[in-house]
N, CA, C and O atoms as CSV, one atom per row, in Angstrom:
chain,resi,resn,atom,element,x,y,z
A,1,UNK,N,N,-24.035,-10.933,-15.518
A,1,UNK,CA,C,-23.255,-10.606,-16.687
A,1,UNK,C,C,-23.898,-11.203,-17.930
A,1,UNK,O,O,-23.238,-10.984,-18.945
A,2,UNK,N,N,-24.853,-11.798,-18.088
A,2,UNK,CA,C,-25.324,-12.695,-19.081
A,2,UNK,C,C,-26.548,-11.321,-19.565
A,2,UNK,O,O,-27.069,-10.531,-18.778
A,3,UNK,N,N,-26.770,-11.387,-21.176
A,3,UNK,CA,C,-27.728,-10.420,-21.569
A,3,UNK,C,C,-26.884,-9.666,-22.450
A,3,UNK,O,O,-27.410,-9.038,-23.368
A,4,UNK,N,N,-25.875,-9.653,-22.316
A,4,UNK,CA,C,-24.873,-8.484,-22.963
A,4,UNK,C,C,-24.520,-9.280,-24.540
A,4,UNK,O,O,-24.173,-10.461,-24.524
A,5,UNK,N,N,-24.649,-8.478,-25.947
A,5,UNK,CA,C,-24.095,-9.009,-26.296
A,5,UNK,C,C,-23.337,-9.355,-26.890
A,5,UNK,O,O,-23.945,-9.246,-27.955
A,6,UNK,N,N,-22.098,-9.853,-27.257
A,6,UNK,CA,C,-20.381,-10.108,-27.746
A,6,UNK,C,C,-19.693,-8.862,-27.876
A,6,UNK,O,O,-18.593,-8.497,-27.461
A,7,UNK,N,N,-20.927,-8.066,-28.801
A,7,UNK,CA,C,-20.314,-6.584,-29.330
A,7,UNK,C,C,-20.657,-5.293,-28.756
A,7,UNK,O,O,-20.535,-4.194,-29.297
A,8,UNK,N,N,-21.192,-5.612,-27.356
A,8,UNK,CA,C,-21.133,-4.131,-26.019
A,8,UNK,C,C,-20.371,-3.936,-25.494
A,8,UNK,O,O,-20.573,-3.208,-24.522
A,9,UNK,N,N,-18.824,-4.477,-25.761
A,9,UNK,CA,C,-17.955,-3.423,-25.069
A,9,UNK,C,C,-17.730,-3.611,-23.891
A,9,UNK,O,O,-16.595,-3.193,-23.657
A,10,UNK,N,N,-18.293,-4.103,-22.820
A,10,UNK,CA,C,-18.211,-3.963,-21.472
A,10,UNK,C,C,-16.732,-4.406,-20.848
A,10,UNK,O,O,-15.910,-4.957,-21.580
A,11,UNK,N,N,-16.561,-4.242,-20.011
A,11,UNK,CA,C,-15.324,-4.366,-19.536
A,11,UNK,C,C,-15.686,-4.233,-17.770
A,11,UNK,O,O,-16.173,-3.184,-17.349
A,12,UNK,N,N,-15.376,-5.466,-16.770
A,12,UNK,CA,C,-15.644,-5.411,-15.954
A,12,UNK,C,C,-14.167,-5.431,-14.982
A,12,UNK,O,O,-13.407,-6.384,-15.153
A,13,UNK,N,N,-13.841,-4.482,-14.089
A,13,UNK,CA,C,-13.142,-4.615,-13.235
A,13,UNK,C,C,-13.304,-5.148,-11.522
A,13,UNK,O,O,-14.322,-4.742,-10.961
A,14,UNK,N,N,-12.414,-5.967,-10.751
A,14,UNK,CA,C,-12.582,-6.490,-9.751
A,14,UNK,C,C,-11.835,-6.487,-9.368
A,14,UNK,O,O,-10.883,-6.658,-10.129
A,15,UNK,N,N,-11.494,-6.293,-7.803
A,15,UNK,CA,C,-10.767,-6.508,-6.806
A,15,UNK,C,C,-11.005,-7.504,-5.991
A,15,UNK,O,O,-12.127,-8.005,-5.916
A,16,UNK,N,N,-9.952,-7.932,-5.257
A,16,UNK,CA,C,-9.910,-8.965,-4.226
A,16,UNK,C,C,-8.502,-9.319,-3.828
A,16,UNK,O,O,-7.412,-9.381,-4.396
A,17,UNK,N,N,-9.136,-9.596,-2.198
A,17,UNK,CA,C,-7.455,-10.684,-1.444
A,17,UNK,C,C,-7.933,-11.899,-1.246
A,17,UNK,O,O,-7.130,-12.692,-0.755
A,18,UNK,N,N,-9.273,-12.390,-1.538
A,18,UNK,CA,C,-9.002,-13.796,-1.062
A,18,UNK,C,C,-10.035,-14.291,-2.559
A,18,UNK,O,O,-11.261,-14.310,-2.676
A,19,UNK,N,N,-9.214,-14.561,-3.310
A,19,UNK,CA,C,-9.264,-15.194,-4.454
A,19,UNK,C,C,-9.990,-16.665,-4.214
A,19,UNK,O,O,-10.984,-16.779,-4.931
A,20,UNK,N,N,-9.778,-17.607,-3.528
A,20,UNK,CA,C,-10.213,-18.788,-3.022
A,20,UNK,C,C,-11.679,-18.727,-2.366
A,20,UNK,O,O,-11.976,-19.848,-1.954
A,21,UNK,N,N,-12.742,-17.733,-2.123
A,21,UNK,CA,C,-13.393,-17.468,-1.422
A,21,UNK,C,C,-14.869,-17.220,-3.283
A,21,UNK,O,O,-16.056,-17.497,-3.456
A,22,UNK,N,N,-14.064,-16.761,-3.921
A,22,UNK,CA,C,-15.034,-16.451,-5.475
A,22,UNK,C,C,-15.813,-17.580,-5.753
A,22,UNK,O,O,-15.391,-18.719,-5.556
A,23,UNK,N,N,-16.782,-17.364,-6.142
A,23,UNK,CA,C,-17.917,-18.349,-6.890
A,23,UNK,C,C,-17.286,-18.845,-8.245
A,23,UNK,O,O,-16.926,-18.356,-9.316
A,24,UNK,N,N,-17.336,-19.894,-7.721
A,24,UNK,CA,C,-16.810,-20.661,-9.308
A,24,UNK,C,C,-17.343,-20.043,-10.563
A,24,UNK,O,O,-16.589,-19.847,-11.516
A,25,UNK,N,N,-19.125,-19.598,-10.619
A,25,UNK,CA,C,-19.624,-19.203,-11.650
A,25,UNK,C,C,-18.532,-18.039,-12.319
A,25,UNK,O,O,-18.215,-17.931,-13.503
A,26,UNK,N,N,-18.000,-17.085,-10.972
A,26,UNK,CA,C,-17.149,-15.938,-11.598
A,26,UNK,C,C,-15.635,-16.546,-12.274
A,26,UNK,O,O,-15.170,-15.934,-13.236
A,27,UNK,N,N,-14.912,-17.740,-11.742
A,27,UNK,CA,C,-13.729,-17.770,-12.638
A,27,UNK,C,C,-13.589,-19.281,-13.441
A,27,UNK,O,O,-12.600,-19.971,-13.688
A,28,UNK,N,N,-15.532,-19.526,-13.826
A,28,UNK,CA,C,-15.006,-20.460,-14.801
A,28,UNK,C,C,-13.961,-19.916,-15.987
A,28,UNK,O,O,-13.619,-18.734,-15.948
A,29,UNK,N,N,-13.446,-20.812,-17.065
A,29,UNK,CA,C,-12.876,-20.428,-18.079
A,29,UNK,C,C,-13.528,-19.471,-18.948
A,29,UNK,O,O,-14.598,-19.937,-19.339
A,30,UNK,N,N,-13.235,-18.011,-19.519
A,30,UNK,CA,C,-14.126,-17.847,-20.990
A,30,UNK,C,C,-14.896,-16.365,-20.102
A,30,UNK,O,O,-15.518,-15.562,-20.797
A,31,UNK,N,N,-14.777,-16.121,-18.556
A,31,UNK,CA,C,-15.369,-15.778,-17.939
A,31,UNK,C,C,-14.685,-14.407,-18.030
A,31,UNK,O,O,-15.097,-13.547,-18.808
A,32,UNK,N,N,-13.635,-14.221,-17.220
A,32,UNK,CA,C,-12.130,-13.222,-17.689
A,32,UNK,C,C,-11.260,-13.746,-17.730
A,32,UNK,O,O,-10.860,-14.695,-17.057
A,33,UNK,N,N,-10.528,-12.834,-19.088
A,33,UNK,CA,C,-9.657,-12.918,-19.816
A,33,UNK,C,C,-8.364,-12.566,-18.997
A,33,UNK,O,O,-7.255,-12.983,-19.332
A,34,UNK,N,N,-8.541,-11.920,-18.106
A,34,UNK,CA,C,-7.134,-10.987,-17.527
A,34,UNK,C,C,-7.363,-10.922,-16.035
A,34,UNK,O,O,-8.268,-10.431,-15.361
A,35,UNK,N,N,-5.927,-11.766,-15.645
A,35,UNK,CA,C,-5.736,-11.547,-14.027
A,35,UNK,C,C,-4.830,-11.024,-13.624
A,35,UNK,O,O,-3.867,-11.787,-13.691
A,36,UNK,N,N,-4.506,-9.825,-13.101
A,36,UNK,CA,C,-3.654,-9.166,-12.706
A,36,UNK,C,C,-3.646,-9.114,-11.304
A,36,UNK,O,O,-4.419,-8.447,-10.617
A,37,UNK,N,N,-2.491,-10.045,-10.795
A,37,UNK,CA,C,-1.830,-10.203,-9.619
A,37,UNK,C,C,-1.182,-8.631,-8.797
A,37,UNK,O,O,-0.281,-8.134,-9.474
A,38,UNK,N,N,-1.427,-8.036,-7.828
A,38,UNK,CA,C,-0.323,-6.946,-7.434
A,38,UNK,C,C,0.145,-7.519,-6.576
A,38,UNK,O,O,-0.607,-7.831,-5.653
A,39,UNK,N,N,1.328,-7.839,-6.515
A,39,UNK,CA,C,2.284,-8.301,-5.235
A,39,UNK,C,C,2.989,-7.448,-4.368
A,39,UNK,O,O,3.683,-6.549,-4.843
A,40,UNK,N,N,2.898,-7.615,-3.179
A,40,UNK,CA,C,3.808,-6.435,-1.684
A,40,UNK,C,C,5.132,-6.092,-2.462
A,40,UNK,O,O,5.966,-6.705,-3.128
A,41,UNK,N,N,4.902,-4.797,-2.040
A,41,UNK,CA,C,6.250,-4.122,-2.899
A,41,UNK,C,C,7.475,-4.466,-2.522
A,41,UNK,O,O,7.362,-4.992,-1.415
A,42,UNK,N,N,8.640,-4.447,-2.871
A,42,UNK,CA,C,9.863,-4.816,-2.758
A,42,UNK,C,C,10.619,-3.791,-1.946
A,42,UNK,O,O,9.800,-2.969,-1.533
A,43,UNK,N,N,11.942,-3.475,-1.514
A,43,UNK,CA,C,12.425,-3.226,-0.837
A,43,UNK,C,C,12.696,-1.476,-1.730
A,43,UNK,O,O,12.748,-0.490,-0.995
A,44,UNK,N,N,12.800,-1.340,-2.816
A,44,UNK,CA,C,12.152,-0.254,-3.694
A,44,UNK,C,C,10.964,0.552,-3.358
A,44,UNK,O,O,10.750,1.749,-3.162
A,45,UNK,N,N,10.343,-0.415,-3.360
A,45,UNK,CA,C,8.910,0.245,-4.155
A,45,UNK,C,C,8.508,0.708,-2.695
A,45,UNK,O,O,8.183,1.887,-2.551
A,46,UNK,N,N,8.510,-0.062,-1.707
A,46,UNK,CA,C,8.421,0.578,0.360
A,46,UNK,C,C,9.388,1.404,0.468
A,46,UNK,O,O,9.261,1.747,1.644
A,47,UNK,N,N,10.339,2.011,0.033
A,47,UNK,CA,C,10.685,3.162,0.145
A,47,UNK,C,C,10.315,4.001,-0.659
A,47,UNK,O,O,10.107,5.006,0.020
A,48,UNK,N,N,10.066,4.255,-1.856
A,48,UNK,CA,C,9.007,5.172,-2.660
A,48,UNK,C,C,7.549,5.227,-2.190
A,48,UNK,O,O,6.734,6.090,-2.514
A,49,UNK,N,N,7.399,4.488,-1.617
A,49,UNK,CA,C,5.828,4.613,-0.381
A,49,UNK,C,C,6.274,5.504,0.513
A,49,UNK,O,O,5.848,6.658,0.559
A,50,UNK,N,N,7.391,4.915,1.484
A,50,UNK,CA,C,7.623,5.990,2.471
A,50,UNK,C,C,7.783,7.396,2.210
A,50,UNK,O,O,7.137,8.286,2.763
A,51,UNK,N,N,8.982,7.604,1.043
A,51,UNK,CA,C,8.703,8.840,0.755
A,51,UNK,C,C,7.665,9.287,0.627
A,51,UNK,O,O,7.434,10.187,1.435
A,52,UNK,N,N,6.803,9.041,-0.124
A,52,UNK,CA,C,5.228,10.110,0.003
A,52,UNK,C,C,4.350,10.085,0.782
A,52,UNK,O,O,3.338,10.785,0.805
A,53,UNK,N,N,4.704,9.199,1.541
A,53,UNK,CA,C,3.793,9.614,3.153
A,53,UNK,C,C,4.539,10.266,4.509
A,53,UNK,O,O,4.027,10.563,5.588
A,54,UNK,N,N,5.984,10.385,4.050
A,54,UNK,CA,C,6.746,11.213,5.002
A,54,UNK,C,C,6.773,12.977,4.533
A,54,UNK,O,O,7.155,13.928,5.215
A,55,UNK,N,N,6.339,12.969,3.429
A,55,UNK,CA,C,6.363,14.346,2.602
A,55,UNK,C,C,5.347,15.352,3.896
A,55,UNK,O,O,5.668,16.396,4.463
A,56,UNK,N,N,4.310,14.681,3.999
A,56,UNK,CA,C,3.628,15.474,5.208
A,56,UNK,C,C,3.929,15.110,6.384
A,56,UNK,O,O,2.884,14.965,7.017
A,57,UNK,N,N,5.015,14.839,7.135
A,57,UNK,CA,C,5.263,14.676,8.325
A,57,UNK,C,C,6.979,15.833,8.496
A,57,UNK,O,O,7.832,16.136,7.662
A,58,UNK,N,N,6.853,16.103,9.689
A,58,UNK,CA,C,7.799,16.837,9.806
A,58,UNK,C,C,8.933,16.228,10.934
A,58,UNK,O,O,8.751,16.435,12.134
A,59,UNK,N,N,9.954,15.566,10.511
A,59,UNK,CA,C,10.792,14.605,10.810
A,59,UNK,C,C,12.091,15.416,11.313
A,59,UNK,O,O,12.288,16.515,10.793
A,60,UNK,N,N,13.056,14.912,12.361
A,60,UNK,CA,C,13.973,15.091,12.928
A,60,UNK,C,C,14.987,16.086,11.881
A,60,UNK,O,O,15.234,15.627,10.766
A,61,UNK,N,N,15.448,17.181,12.191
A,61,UNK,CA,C,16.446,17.844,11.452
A,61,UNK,C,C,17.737,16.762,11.009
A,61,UNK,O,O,18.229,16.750,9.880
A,62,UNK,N,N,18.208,15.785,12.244
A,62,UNK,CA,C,19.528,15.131,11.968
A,62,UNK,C,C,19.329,14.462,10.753
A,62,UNK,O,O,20.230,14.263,9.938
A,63,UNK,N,N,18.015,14.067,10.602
A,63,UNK,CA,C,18.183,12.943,9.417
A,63,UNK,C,C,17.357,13.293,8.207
A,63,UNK,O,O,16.184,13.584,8.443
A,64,UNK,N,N,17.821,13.319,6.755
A,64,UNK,CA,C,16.751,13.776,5.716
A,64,UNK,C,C,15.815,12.336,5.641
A,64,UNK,O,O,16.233,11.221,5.951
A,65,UNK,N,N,14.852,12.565,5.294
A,65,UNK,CA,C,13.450,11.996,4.840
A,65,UNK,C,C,13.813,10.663,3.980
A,65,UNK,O,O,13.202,9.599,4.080
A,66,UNK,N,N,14.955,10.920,3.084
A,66,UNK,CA,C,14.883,9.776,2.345
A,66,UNK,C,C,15.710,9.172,3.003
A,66,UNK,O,O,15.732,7.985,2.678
A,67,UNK,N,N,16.651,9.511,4.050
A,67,UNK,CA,C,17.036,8.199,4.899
A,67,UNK,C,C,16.167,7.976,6.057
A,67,UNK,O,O,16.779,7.101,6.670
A,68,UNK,N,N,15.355,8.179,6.568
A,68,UNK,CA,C,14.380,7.477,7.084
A,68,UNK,C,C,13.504,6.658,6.665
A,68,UNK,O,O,12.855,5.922,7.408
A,69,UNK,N,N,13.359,6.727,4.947
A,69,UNK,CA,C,12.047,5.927,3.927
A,69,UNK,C,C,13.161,4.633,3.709
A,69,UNK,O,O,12.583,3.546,3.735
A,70,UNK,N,N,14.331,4.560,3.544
A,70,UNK,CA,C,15.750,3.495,3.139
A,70,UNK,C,C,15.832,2.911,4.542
A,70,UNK,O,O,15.765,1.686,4.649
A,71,UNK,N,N,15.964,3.623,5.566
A,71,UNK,CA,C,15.680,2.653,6.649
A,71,UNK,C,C,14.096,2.115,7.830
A,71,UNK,O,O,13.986,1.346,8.786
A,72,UNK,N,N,13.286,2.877,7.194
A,72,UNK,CA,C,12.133,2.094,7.045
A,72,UNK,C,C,11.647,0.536,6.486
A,72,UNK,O,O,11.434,-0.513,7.094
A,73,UNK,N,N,11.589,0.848,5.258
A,73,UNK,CA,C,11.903,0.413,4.273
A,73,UNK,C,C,12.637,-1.204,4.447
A,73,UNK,O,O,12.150,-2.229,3.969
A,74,UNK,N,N,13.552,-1.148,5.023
A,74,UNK,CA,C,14.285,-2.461,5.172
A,74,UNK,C,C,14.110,-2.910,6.261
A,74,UNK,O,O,14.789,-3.910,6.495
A,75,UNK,N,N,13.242,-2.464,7.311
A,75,UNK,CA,C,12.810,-2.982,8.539
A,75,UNK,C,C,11.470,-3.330,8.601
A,75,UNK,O,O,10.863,-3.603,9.637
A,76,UNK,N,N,10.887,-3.311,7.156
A,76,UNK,CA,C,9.205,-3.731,7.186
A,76,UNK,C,C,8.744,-4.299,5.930
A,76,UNK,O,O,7.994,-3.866,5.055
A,77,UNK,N,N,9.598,-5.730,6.119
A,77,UNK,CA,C,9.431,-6.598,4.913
A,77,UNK,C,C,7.635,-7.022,5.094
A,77,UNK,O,O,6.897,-7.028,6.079
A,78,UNK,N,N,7.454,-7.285,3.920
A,78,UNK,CA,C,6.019,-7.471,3.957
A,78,UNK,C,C,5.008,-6.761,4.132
A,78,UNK,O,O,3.905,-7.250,3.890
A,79,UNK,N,N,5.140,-5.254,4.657
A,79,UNK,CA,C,4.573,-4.536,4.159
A,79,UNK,C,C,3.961,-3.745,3.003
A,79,UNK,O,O,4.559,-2.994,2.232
A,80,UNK,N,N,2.689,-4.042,3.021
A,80,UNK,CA,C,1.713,-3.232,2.040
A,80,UNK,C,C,1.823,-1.442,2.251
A,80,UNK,O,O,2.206,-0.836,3.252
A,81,UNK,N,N,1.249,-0.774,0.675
A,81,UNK,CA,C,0.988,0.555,0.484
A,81,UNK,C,C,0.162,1.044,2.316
A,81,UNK,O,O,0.560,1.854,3.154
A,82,UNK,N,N,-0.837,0.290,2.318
A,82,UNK,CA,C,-1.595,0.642,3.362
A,82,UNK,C,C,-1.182,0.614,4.876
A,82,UNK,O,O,-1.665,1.245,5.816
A,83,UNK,N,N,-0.022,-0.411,4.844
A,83,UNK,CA,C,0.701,-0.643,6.079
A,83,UNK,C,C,1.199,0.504,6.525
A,83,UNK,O,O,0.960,1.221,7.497
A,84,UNK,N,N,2.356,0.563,5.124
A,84,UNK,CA,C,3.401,1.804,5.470
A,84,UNK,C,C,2.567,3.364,5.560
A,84,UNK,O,O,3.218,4.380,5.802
A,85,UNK,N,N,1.429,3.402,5.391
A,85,UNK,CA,C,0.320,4.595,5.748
A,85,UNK,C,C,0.378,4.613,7.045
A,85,UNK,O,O,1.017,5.467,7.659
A,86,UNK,N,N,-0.348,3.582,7.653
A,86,UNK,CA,C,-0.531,3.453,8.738
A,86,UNK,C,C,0.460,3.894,10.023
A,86,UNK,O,O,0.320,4.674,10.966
A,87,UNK,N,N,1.541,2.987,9.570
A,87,UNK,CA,C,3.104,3.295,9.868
A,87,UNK,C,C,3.385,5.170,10.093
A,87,UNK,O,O,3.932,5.839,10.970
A,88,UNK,N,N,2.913,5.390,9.216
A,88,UNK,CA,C,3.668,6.647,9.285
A,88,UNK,C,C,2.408,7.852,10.109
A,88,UNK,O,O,2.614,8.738,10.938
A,89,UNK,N,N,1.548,7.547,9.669
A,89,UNK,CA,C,0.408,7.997,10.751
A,89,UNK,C,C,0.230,7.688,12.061
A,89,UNK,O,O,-0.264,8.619,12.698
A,90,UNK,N,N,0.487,6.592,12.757
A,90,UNK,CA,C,1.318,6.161,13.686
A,90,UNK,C,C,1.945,6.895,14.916
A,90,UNK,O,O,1.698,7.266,16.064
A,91,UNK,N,N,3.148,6.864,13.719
A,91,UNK,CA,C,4.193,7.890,14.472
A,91,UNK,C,C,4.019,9.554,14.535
A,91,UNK,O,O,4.462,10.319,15.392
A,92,UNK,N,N,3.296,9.835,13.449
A,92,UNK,CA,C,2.824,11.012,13.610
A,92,UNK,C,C,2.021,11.472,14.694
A,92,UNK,O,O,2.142,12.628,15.100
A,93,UNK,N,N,1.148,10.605,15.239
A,93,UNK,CA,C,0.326,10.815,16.051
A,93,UNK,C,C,1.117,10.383,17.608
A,93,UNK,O,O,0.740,10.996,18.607
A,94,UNK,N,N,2.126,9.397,17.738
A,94,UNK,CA,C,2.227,9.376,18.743
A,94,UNK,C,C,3.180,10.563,19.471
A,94,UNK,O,O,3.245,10.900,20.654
A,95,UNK,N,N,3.983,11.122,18.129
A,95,UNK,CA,C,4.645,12.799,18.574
A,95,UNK,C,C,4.309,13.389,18.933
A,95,UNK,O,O,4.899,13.988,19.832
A,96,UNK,N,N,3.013,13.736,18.511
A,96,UNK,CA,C,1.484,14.375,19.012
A,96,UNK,C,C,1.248,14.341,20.287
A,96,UNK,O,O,1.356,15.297,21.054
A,97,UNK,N,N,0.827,12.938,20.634
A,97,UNK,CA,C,0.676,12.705,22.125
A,97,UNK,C,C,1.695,12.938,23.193
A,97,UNK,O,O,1.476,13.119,24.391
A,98,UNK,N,N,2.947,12.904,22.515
A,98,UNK,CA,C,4.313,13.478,23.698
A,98,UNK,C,C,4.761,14.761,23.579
A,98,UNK,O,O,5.877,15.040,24.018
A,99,UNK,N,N,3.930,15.765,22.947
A,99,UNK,CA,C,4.219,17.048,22.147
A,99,UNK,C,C,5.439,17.333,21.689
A,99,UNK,O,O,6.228,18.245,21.933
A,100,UNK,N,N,5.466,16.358,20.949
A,100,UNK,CA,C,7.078,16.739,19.964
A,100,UNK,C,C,6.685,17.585,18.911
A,100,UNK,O,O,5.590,17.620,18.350
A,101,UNK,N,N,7.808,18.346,18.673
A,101,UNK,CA,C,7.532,19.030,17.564
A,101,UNK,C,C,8.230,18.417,16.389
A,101,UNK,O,O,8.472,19.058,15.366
A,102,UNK,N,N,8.514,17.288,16.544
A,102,UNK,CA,C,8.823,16.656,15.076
A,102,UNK,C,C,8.673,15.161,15.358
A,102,UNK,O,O,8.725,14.680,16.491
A,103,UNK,N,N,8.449,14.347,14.039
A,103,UNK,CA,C,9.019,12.757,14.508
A,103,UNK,C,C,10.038,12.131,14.602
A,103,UNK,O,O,10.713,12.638,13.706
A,104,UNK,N,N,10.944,11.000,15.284
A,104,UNK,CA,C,12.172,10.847,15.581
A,104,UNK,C,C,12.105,9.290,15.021
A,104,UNK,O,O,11.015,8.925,14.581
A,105,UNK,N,N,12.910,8.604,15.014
A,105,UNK,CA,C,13.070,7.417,15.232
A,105,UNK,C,C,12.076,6.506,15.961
A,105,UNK,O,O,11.425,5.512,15.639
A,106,UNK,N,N,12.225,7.270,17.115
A,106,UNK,CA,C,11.607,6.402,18.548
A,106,UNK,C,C,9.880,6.098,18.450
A,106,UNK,O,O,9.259,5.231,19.065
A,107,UNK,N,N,9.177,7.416,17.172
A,107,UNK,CA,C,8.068,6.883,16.829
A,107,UNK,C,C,8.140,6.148,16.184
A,107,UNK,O,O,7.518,5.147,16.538
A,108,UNK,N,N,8.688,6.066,15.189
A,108,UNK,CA,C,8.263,4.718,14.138
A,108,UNK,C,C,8.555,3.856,14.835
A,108,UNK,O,O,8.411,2.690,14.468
């Protein structure tokens, strides 16, 4: 990062989960300006996940979609965006393997 100078503009973005693992050189002070934390979604925000990964799955007639994402949802604290993917791919696939023609409960 050194060479650049004051008035180029650059703007560097980074990701990471293990923050503790970075080279000091990257978070002395003066280094970046802006840390933006994303924290595991809330009991909200995992059901607005579920919904859009249940949108392509074709789920039990008895129950609509958004009560399966509300009771998802409250049975998978600590779940990440990527979890509840997984989750729902999952069950999709294991319907698959028992040739259901829809997903039930009993997959997730």
């Amino acid at each position: 990062m050194d060479g650049f100078l004051t008035d180029s503009h650059v703007i560097v973005m980074a990701a990471t989960n293990r923050q503790n693992l970075l080279d000091t050189a990257l978070i002395r002070p003066g280094r970046f300006d802006r840390i933006v934390e994303v924290n595991l979604p809330d009991l909200e925000g995992r059901r607005q996940i579920f919904n859009v990964h249940l949108r392509k799955i074709i789920v039990e007639q008895s129950k609509d979609k958004d009560q399966y994402a509300r009771r998802l949802a409250s049975l998978t604290p600590g779940f990440s965006g990527a979890d509840i993917a997984n989750l729902c791919n999952e069950a999709a696939l294991l319907a698959a393997r028992n040739n259901k023609e829809c997903v039930d409960s009993h997959d997730f």
